[in-house]
MARGUKE-714584 format. One record per residue: residue number from 1; residue in one letter; x, y, z of N, C-alpha, C in turn. Coordinates in pm, whole numbers, plus 32768, in hexadecimal, padded with zeros to 4 digits. Layout:
! residues N
<k->NUM, r->A, n_xx->X, n_yy->Y, n_zz->Z, ca_xx->X, ca_yy->Y, ca_zz->Z, c_xx->X, c_yy->Y, c_zz->Z>
...
This chain:
! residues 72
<k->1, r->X, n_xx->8055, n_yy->7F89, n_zz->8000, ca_xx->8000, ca_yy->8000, ca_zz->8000, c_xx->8058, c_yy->807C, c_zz->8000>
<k->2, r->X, n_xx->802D, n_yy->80DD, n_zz->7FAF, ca_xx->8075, ca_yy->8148, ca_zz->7F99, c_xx->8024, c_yy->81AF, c_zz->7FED>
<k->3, r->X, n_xx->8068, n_yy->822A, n_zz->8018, ca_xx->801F, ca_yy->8299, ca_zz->8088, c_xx->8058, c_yy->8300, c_zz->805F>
<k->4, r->X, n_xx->8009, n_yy->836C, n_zz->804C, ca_xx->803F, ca_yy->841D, ca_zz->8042, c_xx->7FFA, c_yy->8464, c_zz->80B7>
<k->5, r->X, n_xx->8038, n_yy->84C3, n_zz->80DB, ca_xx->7FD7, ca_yy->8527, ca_zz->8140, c_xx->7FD5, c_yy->859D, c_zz->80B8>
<k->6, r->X, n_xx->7F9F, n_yy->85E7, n_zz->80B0, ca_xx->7F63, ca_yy->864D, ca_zz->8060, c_xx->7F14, c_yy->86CC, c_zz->806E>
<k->7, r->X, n_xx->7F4F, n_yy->8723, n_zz->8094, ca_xx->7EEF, ca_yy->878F, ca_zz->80A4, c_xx->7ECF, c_yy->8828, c_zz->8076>
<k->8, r->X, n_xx->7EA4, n_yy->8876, n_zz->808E, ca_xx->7E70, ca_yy->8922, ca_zz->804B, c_xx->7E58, c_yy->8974, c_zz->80C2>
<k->9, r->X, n_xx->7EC1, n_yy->89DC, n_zz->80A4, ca_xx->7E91, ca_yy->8A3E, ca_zz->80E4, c_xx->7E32, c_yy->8AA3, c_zz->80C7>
<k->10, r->X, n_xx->7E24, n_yy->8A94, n_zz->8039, ca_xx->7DC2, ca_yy->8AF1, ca_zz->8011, c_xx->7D31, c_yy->8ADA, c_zz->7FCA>
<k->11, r->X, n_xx->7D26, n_yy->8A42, n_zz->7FE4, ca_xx->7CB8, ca_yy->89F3, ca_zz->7FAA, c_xx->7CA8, c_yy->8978, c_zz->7FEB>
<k->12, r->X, n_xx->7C8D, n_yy->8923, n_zz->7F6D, ca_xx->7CA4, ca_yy->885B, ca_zz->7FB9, c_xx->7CE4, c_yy->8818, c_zz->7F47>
<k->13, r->X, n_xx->7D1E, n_yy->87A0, n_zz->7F44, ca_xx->7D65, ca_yy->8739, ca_zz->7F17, c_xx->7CD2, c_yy->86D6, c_zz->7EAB>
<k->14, r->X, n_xx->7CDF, n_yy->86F4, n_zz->7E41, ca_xx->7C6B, ca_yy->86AF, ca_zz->7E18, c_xx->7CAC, c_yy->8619, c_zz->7DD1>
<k->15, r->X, n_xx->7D26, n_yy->860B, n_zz->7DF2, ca_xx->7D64, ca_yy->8579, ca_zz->7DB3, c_xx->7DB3, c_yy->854B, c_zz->7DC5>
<k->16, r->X, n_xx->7E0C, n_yy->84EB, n_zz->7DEA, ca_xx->7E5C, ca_yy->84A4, ca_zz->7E0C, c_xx->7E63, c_yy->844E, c_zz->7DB0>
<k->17, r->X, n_xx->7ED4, n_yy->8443, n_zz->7D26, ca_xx->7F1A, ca_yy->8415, ca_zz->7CF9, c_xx->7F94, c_yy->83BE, c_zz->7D12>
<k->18, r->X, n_xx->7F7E, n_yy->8302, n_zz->7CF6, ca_xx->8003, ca_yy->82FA, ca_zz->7D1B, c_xx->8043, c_yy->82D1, c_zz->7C91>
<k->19, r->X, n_xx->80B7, n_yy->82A0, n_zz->7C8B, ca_xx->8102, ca_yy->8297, ca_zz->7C05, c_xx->8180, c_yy->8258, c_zz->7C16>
<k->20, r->X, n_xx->818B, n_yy->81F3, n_zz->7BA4, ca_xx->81F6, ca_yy->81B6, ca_zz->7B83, c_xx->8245, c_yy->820E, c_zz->7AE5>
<k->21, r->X, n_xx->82C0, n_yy->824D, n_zz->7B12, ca_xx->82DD, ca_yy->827F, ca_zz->7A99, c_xx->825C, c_yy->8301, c_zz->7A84>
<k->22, r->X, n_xx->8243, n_yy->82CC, n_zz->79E3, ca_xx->8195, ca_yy->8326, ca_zz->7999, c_xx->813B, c_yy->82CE, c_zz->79F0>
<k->23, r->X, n_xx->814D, n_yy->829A, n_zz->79DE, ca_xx->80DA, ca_yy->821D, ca_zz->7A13, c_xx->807E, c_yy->824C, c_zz->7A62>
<k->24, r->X, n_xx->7FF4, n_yy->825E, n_zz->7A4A, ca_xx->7FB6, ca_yy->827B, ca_zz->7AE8, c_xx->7F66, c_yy->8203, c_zz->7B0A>
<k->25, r->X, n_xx->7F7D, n_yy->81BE, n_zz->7B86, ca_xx->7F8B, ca_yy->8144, ca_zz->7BC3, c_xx->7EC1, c_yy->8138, c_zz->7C06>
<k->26, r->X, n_xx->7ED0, n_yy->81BB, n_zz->7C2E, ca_xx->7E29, ca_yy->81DE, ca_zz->7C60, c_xx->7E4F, c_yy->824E, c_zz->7CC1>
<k->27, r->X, n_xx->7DBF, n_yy->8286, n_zz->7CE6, ca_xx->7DB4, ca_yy->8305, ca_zz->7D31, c_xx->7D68, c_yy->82D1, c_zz->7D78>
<k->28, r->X, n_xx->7D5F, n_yy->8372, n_zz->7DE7, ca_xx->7D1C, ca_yy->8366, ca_zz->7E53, c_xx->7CE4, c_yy->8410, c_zz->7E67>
<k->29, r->X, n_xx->7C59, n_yy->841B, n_zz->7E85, ca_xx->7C22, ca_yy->8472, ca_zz->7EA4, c_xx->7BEE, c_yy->84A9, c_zz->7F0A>
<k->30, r->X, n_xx->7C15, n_yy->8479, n_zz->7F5C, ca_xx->7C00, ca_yy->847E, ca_zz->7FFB, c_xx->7C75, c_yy->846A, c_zz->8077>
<k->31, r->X, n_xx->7C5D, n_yy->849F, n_zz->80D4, ca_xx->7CFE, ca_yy->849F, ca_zz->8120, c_xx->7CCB, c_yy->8421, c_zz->819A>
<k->32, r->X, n_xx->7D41, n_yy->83EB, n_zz->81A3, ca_xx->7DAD, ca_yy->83D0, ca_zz->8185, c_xx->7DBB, c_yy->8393, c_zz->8102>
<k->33, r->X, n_xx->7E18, n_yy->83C4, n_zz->80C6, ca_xx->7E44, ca_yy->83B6, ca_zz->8032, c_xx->7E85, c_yy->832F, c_zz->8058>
<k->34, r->X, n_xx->7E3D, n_yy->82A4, n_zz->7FE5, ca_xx->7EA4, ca_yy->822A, ca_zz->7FF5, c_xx->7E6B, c_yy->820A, c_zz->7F6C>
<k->35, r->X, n_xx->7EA9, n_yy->8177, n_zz->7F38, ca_xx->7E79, ca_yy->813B, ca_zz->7EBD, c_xx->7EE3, c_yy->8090, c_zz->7EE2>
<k->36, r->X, n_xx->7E8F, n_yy->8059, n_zz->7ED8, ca_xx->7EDB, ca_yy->7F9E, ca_zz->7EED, c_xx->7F1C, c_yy->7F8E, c_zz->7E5C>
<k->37, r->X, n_xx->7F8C, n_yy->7F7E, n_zz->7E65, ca_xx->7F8B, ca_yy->7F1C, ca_zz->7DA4, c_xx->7FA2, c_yy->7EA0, c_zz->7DD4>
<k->38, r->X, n_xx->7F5E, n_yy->7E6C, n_zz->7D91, ca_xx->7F7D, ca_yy->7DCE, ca_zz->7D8B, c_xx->7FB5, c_yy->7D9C, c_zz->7D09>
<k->39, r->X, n_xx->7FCE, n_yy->7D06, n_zz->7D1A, ca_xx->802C, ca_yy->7CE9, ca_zz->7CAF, c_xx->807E, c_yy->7D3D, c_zz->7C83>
<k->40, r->X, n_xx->80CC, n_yy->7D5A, n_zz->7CBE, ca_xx->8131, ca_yy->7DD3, ca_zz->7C8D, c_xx->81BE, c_yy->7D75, c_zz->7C0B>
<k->41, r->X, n_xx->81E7, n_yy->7DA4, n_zz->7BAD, ca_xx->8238, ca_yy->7D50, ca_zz->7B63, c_xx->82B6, c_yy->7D71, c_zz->7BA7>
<k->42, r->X, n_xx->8304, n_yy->7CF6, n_zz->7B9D, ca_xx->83B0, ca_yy->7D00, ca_zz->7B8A, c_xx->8402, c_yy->7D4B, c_zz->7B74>
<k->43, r->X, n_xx->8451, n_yy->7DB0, n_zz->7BBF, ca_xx->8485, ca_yy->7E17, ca_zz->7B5C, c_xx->849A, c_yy->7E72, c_zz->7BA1>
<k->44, r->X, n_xx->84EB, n_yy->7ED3, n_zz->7B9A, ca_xx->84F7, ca_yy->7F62, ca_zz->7BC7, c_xx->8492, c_yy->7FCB, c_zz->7BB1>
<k->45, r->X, n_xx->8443, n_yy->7FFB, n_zz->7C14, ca_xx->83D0, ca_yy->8062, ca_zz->7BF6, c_xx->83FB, c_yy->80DC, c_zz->7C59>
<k->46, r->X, n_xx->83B3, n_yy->813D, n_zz->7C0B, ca_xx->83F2, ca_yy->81D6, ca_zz->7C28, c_xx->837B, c_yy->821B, c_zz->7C6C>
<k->47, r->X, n_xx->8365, n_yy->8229, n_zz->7CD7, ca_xx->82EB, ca_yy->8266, ca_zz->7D03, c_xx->82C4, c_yy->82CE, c_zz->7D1F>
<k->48, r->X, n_xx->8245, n_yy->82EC, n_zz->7D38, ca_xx->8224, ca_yy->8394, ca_zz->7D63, c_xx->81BA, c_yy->8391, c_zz->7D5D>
<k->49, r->X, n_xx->817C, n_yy->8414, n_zz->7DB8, ca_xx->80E8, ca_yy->8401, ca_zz->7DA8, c_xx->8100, c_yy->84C0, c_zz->7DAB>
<k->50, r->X, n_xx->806C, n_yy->84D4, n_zz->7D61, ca_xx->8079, ca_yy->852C, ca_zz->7D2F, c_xx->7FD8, c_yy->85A8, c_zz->7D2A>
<k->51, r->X, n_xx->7FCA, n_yy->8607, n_zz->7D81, ca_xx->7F5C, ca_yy->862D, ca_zz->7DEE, c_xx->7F39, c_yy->869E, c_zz->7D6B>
<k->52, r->X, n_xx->7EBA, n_yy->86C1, n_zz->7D55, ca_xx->7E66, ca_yy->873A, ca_zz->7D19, c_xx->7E0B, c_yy->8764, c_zz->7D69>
<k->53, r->X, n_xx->7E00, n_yy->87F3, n_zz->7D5A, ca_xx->7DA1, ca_yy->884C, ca_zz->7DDA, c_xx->7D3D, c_yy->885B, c_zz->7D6D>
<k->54, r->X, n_xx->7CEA, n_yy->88AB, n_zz->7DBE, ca_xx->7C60, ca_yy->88E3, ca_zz->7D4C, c_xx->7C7B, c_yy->8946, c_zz->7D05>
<k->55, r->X, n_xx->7D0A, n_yy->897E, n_zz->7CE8, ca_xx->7D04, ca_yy->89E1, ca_zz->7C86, c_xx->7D6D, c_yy->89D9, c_zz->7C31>
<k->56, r->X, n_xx->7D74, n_yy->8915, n_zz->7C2D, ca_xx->7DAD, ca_yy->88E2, ca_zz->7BBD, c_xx->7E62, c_yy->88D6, c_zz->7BD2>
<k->57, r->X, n_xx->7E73, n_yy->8902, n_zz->7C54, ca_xx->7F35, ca_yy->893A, ca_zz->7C64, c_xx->7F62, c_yy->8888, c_zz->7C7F>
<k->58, r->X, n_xx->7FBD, n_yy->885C, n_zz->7C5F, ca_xx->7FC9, ca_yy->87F1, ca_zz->7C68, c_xx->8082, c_yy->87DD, c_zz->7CBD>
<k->59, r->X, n_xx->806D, n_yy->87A8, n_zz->7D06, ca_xx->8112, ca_yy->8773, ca_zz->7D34, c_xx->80F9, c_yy->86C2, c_zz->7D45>
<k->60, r->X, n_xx->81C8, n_yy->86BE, n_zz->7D07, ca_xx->81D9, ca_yy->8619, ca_zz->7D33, c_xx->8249, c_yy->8617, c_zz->7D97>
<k->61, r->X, n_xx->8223, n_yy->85BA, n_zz->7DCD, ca_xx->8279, ca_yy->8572, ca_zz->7E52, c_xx->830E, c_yy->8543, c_zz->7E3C>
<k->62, r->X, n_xx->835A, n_yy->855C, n_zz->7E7D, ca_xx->83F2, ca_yy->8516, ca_zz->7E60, c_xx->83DA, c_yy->847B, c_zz->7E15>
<k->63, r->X, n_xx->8447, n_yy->8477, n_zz->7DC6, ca_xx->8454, ca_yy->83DF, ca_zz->7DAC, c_xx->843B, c_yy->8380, c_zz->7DE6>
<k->64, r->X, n_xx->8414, n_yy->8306, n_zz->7E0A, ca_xx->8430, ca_yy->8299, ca_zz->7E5E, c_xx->845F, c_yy->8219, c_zz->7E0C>
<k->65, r->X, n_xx->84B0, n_yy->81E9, n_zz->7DDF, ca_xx->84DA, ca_yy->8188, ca_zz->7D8F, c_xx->84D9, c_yy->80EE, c_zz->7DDB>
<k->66, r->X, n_xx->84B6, n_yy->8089, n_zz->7DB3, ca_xx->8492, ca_yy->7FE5, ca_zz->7DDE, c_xx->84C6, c_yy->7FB9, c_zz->7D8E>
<k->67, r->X, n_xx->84DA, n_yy->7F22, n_zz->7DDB, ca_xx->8515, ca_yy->7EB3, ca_zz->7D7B, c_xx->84B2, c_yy->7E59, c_zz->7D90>
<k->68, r->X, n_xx->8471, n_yy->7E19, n_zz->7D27, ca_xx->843D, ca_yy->7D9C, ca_zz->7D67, c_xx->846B, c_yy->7D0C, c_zz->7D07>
<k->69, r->X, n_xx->8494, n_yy->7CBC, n_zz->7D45, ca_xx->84D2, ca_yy->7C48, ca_zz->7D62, c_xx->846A, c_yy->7BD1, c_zz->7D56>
<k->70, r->X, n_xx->84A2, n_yy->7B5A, n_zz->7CD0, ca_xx->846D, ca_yy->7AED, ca_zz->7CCA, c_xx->8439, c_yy->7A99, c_zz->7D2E>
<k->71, r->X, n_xx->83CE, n_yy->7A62, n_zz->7D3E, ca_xx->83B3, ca_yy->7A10, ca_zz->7DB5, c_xx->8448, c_yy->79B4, c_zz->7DC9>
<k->72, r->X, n_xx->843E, n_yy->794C, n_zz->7E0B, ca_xx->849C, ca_yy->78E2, ca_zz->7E27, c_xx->844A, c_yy->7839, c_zz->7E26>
């Protein structure tokens, strides 16, 4: 499960974006900002989630980079 906190000082948070790379993985419109991925593939993924207010201003979150690793 992925988590953002997100907020406006001069409005509200109408989205919670998360993201692999471009990828958008799913959102969230309500706080607390989370999204589950499941089945996630093999591989190095580049993450971020990525918050829009109601007057469209948009910021993304530092990198978070994963490895995920073949079962055994």
């Amino acid at each position: 499960t992925m988590t953002a906190t997100a907020a406006d000082s001069d409005g509200t948070v109408t989205k919670v974006e998360f993201l692999d790379g471009t990828k958008i993985l799913g959102q969230d419109t309500t706080a607390p900002y989370a999204f589950t991925w499941r089945n996630v593939p093999v591989g190095t993924h580049v993450l971020t989630a990525r918050a829009t207010d109601n007057r469209g201003a948009v910021t993304t979150s530092s990198v978070v980079s994963i490895t995920v690793r073949p079962k055994r």
